[in-house]
N, C-alpha and C positions, 0 to 999 in steps of 0.2 A: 699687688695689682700690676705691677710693673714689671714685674719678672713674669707673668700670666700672659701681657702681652706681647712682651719680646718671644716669648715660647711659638704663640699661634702665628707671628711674623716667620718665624722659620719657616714653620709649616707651611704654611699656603704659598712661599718664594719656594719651598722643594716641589710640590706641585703645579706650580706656574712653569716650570723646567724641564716638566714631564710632558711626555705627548699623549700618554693614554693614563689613566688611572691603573689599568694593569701594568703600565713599567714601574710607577713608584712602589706596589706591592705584588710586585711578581716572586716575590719567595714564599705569597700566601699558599699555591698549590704546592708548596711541600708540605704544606700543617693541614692538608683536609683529610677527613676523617673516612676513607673508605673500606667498608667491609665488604667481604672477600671471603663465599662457599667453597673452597678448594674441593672439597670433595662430591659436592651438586648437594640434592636435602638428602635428611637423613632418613627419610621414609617418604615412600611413593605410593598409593593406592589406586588402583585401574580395573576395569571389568571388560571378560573379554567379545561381549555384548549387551553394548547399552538397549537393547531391546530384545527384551523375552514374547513369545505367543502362547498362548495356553486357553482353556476354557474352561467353562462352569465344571465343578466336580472333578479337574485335573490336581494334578502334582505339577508342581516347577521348582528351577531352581535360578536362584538371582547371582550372577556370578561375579565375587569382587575380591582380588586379591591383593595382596600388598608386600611390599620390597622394604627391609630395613639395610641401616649401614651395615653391612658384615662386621666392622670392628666394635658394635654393639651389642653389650653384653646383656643376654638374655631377660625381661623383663613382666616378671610376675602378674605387675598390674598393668598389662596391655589391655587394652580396652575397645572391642568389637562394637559398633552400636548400629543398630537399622532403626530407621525414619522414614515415614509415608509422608510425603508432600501432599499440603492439601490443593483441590485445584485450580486454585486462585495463589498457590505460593509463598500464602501468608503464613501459613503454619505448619508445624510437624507435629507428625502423633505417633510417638512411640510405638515402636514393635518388637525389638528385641536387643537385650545389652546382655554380653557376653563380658567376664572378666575372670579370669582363672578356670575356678572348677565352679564360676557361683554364675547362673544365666538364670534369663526372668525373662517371659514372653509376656505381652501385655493386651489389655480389653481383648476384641474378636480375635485376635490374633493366638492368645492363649491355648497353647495346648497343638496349635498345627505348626509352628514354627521351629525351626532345628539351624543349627549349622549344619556345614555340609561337611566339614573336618576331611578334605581330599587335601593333604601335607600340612606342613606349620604354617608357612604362612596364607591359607587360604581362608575365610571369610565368607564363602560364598550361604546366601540363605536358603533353604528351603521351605517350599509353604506347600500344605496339604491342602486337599479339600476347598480348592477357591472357590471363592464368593463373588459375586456382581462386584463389590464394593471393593474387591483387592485389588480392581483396575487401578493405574495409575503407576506412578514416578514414588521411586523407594533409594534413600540416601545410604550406602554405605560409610561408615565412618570410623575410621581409625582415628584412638589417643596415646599415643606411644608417649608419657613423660610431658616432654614441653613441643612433642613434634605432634603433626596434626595433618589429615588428608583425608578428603571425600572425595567420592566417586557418585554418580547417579545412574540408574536401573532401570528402565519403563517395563510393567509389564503390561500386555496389552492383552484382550481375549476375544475370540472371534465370537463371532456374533452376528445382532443387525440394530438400525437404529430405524423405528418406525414414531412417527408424529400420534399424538393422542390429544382428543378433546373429551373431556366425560358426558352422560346425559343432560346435563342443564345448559350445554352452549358452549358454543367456544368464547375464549378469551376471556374467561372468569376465572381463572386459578395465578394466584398470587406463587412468587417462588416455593415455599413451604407447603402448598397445595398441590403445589406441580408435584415435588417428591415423593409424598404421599400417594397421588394420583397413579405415576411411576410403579413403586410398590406394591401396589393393588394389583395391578397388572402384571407380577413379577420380573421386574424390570428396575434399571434406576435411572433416572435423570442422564441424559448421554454429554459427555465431554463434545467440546468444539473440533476435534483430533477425529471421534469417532461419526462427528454429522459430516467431516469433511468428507472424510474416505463414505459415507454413505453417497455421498453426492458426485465425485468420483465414478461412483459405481450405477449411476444414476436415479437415484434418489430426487424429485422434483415436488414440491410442496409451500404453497403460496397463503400460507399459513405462518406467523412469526411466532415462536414457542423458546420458552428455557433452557440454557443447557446450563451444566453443572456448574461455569465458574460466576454464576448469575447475569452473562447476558444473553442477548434475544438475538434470534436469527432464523434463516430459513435459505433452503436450498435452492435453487433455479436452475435446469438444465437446457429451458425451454421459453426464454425472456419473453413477455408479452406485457400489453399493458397493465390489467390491475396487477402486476406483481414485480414493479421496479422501473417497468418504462419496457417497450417493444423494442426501442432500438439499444441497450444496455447487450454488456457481456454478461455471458450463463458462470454463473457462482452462488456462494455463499453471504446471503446479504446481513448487514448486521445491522441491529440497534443499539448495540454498543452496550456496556455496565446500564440494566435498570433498577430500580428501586426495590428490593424483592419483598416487602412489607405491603406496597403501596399498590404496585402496577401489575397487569391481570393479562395474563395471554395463554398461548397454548403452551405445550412443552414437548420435546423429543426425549423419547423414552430409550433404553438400551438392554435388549435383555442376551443370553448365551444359552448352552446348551441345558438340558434339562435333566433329571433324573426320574424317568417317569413314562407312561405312555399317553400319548394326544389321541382322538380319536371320534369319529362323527360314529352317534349312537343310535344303531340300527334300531326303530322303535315301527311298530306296525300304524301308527298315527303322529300326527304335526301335534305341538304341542305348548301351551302356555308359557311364558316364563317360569311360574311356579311350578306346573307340572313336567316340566325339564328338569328344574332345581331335583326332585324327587325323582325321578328317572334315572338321573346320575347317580347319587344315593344308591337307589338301587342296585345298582349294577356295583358298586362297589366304591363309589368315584366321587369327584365331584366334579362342578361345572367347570370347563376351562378359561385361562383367562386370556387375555387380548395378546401378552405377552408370548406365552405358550403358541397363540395360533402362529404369530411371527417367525418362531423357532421354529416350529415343525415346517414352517414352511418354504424358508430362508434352510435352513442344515440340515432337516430330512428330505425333502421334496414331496411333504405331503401334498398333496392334491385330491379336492374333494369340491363338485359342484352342485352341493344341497348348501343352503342357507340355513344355519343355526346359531340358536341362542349363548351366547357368551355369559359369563359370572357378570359384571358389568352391564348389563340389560342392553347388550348393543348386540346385531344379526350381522355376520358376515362368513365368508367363506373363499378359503384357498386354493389360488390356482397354479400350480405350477407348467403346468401346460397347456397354454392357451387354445379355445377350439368354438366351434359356435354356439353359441349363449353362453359361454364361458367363459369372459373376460376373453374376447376374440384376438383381440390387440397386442395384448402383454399379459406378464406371468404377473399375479401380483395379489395381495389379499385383498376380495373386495368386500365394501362397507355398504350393509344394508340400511344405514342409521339406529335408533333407537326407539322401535313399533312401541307400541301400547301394551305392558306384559300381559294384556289379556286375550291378545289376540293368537289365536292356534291355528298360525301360518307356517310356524318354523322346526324342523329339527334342534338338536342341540352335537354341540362336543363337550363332550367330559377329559377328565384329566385324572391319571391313576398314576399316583406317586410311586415309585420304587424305595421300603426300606431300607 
């Protein structure tokens, strides 16, 4: 006990001597432990455009290449792997792993996906045949060993982003109705990315609706009172993450380009909902849907000012040249509402697919 306390006597008179705690152990920075890359990493991966454009029914390619150490010797199980962000962030969904001579494309993705094999170390994807649904952020990812490097890809596809409410009312479709609703119209739920650049483009709609990462929003290029307050700046207004089980609003739909022909159906009389339904038929077709109208009117410049019946029981009709009684003011699709399908007021557009 005695010799314990003569010892801690020392110590604390060497420290009372000292002016700083760093002079009593200033030889400690010779013993710290620092690691030291001389050569930088040993694999880089990079794309030499984080943003691709492309459209419905195109080919693209996702470009991502990668740099290993040169004094690294070649390795068998290098491992290529692509991942679709979902768009909330939360998850990845598998689309294609590459390792030697053994690659697996996975769900939709199956069968349209390729490497692009332009020299050894390239990586880049190809996807055929895109879908609505191939929009979005795609992770490239190298596994070389113990080394490891991602890169990110957006692809984006042109298009338009039009608001939808179905015939029973606005503000009754929960998130998973929204979709669905979307769908029908062949369309899908549009990203927050995709409402901005509509609104940008001036898009105004005072109407709060879903987008894809579940929440609510809506565009204003034209502030007034019911829709944020008159003296407020023109934007994007949000309600932020809602409940997507519980809470009921409209949604922004997103559709692209089509493989098919849109078309107002020259008919010698106005005609029923049902006896449109059959009209189209006839002709070879079938009715068009809301989505369709927006394409052809948005990337063809169709324009047609007869009012017709849509699949959806809703009457409207596209203007791309404004003139009188024709949407005098602006280009734009107008919304007849959803008549009585008994009533034989309206024309129809049908829609003939391309095999």
């Amino acid at each position: 006990m005695n010799k314990m306390m003569f010892l801690l006597s020392l110590f604390l008179l060497s420290v009372s001597h000292a002016d700083k705690f760093e002079d009593v152990y200033s030889d400690l920075e010779h013993y710290r432990t620092i690691y030291i890359s001389e050569n930088g990493p040993q694999l880089t991966v990079d794309t030499a455009q984080p943003k691709v454009i492309s459209q419905r029914g195109g080919n693209i390619t996702l470009p991502c290449k990668f740099k290993r150490d040169p004094s690294s010797v070649p390795n068998p199980k290098l491992r290529i792997k692509w991942t679709k962000l979902t768009s909330d962030y939360l998850k990845e969904i598998n689309v294609f792993v590459a390792m030697g001579f053994h690659k697996k494309s996975y769900g939709p993705f199956h069968g349209r996906v390729h490497l692009l094999n332009d020299g050894e170390n390239d990586a880049s994807l190809v996807i055929n045949d895109i879908t609505l649904e191939d929009y979005g952020k795609y992770k490239c990812e190298i596994i070389d060993g113990l080394e490891d490097d991602t890169t990110v890809v957006t692809l984006d596809l042109q298009g338009i982003v039009f608001p939808y409410f179905p015939r029973l009312g606005r503000y009754i479709l929960n998130f998973y109705d929204a979709e669905k609703a979307c769908r029908d119209q062949d369309a899908i739920v549009a990203s927050f990315e995709q409402l901005y650049d509509a609104w940008r483009d001036g898009l105004d709609w005072c109407n709060a609706g879903w987008l894809s990462d579940g929440s609510v929003q809506y565009p204003i290029t034209k502030p007034r009172e019911p829709c944020g307050g008159k003296n407020t700046i023109p934007g994007v207004r949000t309600y932020g993450m809602r409940d997507k089980q519980k809470e009921r609003y409209d949604v922004y739909c997103f559709t692209s380009n089509f493989r098919g022909r849109f078309y107002y159906l020259i008919h010698p009389s106005k005609l029923t909902y049902d006896e449109a339904v059959q009209a189209c038929k006839k002709d070879g077709a079938q009715m068009a849907k809301v989505g369709q109208m927006y394409a052809a009117w948005k990337l063809l410049g169709y324009d047609r000012c007869d009012a017709g019946w849509l699949a959806d029981g809703s009457v409207r009709y596209p203007i791309s040249h404004p003139r009188r009684r024709c949407s005098p003011t602006e280009a734009a699709v107008r919304f007849s509402g959803f008549p009585d399908k008994k009533q034989k007021l309206y024309g129809v557009y049908c829609y003939k697919s391309e095999k």
